[in-house]
C-alpha positions, -999 to +999 in steps of 0.1 A: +592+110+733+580+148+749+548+158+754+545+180+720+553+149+701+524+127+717+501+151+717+509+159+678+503+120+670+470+117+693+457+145+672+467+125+643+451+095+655+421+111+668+416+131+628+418+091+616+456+093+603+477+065+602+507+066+624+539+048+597+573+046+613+583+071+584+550+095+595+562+093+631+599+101+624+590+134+599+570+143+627+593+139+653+619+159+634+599+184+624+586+192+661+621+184+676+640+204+650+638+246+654+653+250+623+623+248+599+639+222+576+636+216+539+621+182+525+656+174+516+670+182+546+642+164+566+651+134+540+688+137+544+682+131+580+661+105+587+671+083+558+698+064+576+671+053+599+648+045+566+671+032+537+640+027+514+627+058+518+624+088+494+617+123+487+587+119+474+578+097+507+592+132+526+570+151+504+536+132+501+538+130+546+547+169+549+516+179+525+493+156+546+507+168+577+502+207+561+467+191+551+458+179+589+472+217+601+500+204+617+529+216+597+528+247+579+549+252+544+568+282+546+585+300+513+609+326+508+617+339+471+635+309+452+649+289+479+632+258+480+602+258+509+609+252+544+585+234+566+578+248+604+554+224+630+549+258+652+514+266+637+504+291+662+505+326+652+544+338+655+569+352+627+601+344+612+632+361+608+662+348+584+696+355+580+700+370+547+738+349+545+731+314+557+694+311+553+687+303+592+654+312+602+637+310+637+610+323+656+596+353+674+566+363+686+551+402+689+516+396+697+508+435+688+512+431+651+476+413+653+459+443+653+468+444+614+444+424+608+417+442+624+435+478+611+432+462+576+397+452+576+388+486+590+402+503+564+396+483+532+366+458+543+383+428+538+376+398+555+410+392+570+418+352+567+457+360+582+490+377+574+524+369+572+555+387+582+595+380+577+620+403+590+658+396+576+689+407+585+725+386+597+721+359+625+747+363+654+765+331+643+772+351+608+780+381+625+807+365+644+825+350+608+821+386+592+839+401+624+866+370+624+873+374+589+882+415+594 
């Protein structure tokens, strides 16, 4: 088990949450897993290791992890939501042809928030940015298939 992942279930503990084997695996994926899954893809995943589990059993742990700020739900248009265990600040960027999206960080773009409530008075609770474009892996398969 790394660090990230027993530190993320000591908070857990420490907030009063009971650690289930099915809690710790969704956990463990999430925080393992750079991807930022779907609930069905975390489900698809784990359930060989939990036969009786379901979605919804995906679903109810990701909203109480979202609720114990330890997951954030990420959504993009109509595709179903993704779910990232980064919740420091950072911003995603996603292919536009195989959905992919990861991380980066530009620490500049937080003056935003203070430009925005400068100009409008706002009291600025956060922003969100995505940048899309093709990952490299796509980029490659375009140039194969020339």
């Amino acid at each position: 088990m790394t660090a990230r992942v027993e530190h993320a279930l000591e908070q857990l503990k420490t907030s009063g949450v009971r650690i289930t084997p099915q809690r710790h695996a969704i956990l463990t994926y999430l925080l393992e897993e750079l991807e930022h899954p779907s609930a069905d893809e975390i489900y698809r995943a784990l359930a060989p290791r939990f036969p009786s589990m379901s979605v919804a059993t995906v679903y109810n742990n990701l909203k109480m992890l979202m609720e114990a700020g330890m997951v954030r739900e990420l959504t993009y248009g109509d595709s179903s939501s993704r779910f990232d265990a980064n919740v420091t600040e950072h911003y995603h960027i996603i292919c536009q042809q195989c959905g992919k999206i990861e991380d980066f960080h530009y620490p500049i773009l937080a003056d935003v928030e203070h430009q925005a409530q400068k100009h409008t008075g706002y009291r600025i609770s956060g922003h969100r940015m995505e940048v899309s474009g093709i990952c490299p892996s796509c980029q490659h398969t375009q140039q194969a298939m020339k």
